[in-house]
N, C-alpha and C positions, 0 to 999 in steps of 0.2 A: 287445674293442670295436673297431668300425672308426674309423679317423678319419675326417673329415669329406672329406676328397680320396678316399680307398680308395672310400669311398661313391657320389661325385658322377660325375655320368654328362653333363657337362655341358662344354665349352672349358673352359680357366681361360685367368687374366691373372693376371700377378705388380703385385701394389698392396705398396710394401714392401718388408718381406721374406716377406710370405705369397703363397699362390697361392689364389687365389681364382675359384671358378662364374664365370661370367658372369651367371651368372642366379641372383638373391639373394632371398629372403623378407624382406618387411617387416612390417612388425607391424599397419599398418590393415587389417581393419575392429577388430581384435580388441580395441583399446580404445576403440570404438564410434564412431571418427571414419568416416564414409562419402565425405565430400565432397560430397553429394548435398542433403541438408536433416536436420533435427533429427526425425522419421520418420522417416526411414532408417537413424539413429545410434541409436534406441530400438531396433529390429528386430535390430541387430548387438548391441546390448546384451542380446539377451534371446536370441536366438540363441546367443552366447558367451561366457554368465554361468556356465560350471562349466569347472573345468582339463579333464576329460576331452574334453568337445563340441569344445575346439581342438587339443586332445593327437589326436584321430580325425583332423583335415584335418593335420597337418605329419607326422601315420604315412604317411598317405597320399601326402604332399610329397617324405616321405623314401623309400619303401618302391618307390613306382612309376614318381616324378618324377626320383629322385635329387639331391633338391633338399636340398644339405646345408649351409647358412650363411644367417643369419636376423641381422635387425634387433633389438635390446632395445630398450626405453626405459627409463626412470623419472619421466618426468613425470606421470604419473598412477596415483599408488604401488599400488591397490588391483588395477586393470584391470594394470598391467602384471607387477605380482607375479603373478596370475592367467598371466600369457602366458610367465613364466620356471618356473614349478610347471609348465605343460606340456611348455616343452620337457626340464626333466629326466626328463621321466614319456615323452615320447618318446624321450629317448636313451635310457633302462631298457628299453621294451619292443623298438624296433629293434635295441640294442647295435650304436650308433652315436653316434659323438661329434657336435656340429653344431655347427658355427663360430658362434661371437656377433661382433656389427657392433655394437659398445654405444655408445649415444647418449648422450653427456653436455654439459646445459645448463651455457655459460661465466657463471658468477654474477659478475655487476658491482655493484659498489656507487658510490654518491657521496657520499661526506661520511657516510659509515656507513648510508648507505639504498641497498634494494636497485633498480636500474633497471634490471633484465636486459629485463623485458615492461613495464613502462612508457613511458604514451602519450606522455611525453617520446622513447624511445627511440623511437617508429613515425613521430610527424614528423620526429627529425633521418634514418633513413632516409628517408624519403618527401622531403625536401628535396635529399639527396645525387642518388638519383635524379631530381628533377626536376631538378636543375640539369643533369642528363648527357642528359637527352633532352627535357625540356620539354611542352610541347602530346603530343607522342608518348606520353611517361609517363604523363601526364595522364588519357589517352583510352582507354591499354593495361588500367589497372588497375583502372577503371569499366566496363572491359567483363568482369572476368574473373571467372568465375564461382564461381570455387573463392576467391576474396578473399571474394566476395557473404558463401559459405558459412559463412568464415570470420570474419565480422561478425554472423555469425547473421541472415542472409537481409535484410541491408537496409543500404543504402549512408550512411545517418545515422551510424554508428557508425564508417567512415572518419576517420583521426586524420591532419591534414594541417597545415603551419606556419601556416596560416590561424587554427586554432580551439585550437592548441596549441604552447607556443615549443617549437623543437629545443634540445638542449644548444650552451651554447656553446662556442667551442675553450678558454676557461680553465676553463670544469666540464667540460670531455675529458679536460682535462692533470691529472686529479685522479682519473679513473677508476680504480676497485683490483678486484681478480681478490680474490674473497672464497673464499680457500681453506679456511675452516673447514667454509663450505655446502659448495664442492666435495667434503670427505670427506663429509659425509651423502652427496652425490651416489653417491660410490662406491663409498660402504658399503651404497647398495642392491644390487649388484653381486657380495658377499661371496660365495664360493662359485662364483662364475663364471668359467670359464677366456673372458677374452675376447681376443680373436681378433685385431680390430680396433678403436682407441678412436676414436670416432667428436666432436670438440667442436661444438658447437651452431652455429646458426647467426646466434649472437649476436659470430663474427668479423666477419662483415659489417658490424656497428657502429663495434667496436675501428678496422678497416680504414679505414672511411670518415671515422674522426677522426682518423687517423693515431695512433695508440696499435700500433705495429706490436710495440715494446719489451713491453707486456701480453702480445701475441702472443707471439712469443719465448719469455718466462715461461713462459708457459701450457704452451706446447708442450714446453720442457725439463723442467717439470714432471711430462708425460704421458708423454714419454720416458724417466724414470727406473722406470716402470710396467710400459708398455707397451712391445713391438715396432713396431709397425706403428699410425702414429696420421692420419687424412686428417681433412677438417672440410667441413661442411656448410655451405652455400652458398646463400643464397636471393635477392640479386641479382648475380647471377655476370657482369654486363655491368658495374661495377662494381667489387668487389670481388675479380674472379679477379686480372683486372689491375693493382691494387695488389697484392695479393698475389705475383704476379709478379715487378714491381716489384723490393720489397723482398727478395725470396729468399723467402721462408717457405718452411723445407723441410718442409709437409708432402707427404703421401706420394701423396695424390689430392684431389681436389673429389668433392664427393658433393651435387647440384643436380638441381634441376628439368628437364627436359626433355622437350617434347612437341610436335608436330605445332603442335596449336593455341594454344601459349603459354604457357598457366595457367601462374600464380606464377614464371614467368620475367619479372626486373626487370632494367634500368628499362622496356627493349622485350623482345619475341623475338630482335629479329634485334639486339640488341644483345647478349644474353645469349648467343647462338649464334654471335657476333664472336668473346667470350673465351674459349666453350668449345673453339672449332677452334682458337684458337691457344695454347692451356692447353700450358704444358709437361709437366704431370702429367696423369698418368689422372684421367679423368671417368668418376664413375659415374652414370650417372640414374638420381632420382628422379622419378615421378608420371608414368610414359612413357604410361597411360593417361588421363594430363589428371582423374582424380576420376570413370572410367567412362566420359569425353564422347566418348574415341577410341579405338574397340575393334577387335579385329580383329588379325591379321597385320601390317597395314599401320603400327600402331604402335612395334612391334618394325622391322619393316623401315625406318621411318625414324631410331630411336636408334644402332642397331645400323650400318646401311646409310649412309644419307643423314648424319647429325653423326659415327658413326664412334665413338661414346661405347667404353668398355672394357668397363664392365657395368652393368648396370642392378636397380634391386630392385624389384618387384613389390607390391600389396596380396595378402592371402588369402584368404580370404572361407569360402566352404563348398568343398566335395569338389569337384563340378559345376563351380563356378569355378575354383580354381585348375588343373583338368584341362584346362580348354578354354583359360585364359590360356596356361599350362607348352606348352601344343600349340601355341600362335600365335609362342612364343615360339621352342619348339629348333626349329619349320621354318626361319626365319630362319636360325638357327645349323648348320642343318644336322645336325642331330641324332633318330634317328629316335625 
């Protein structure tokens, strides 16, 4: 079997101690997130409801693209079991190994209750952010559309310290890292040689409460695992920079990045502050904004213009990822 390098046809960048594409596969639409509307997530859903229909587009990733390292998740056990049944059904029929980038949500508790996605936890972000940019903040994340999305198509569901309290710094100073969910987390994982441990972007809390010591934890924890561990980042004007700060050695940022902003907090160009002055590699995510910025020119600005390391992609069908993988190694310079 080939490894995943012998395979890739692509630059790499050392994140780590691994070398890694520059150009990574992620895992939407394949568990039926589009970014688009709740139509569009049905359509992917029924499109890519058998392991074979997605095991056909990553042969193809792998076979023509040389696209050899891909995103897991396990947030959504059935859809994503579904996407890790294919790629072993792809590495069987290429005999080729394919790097996993496995994403693992940081489980928080308070006082033995879970607050990792709780709407306590989305206003004390959304207050951290507003304090760093204000009116800016304000205005950035009413306009974006992939938030909209993400509230299922309507800004009533927006969770802000207005209509919900943030934690306060004495239920911060009590936050515990619940490692017993962690091992379910990583026992969905059993079987997987992963590549890269990818923790959620539930550090952006820890961060902005200063719980850096969780951090720490966390990370020494993933360390005794793993090789090469980076963490995901969803207001990186923010949080990179504590992060900074304090040392955290993880190994890259793994964020948002795109032309026209989406899901970059508290601003764009606040988030594009602490990406250029990141001491670690940045990987982008979402360089097509959710579909809204297509073309060459989005690659040309991750790539080019912020200078990111690498970036990962959605999948979709054959047709897509052919014409994306082309927009992408022109950039790169890759025929």
């Amino acid at each position: 079997m080939r490894t995943y390098l012998e395979a890739n046809s692509l630059p790499t960048v050392h994140i780590g101690q691994a070398e890694l594409p520059r150009l990574i596969m992620g895992i939407h639409p394949y568990d039926g997130c589009s970014y688009v509307d709740s139509a569009r997530d049905r359509e992917n859903l029924e499109r890519f409801d058998q392991v074979e229909k997605v095991s056909q587009v990553l042969r193809y990733a792998v076979e023509e693209e040389g696209l050899t390292v891909v995103q897991g998740d396990h947030m959504i056990p059935t859809l994503n079991r579904l996407h890790l049944q294919a790629l072993w059904e792809t590495e069987r029929q290429t005999e080729t190994q394919i790097g996993l980038v496995a994403y693992i949500l940081v489980p928080i508790k308070l006082d033995g209750v879970d607050i990792t996605y709780s709407e306590r936890a989305h206003a004390t972000l959304y207050a951290y952010d507003e304090i760093m940019a204000g009116a800016s903040f304000r205005e950035h994340i009413r306009t974006d559309e992939m938030i909209r999305y993400v509230l299922g198509g309507s800004w009533d569901k927006l969770v802000t310290p207005d209509t919900v309290s943030p934690f306060t710094d004495e239920e911060a100073a009590r936050f515990e890292i619940d490692y017993s969910r962690l091992e379910q987390y990583l026992g969905f994982f059993a079987g997987c040689d992963i590549l890269v441990a990818d923790p959620g972007a539930e550090i952006d809390l820890l961060a902005m409460t200063g719980r850096f010591d969780l951090i720490r934890e966390y990370l020494s924890f993933l360390r005794q695992r793993f090789q090469n561990v980076i963490t995901s980042v969803h207001h990186a004007g923010v949080a990179i920079p504590l992060l900074e700060r304090e040392g955290i050695p993880f190994d890259a940022y793994l964020t948002p990045v795109n032309k026209p902003g989406l899901m970059m907090f508290p601003t764009r160009d606040l988030a594009l502050d602490a990406i250029r002055q990141a001491e670690k590699p940045v990987i982008a995510i979402k360089p097509l904004a959710g579909g809204r910025y297509l073309g060459r020119q989005a690659f040309d600005y991750v790539f080019n213009d912020i200078g990111v390391a690498a970036t990962m992609f959605g999948m979709g069908t054959i047709a897509q990822v052919r014409e994306t993988t082309r927009w992408a190694k022109d950039v790169l310079g890759v025929g």
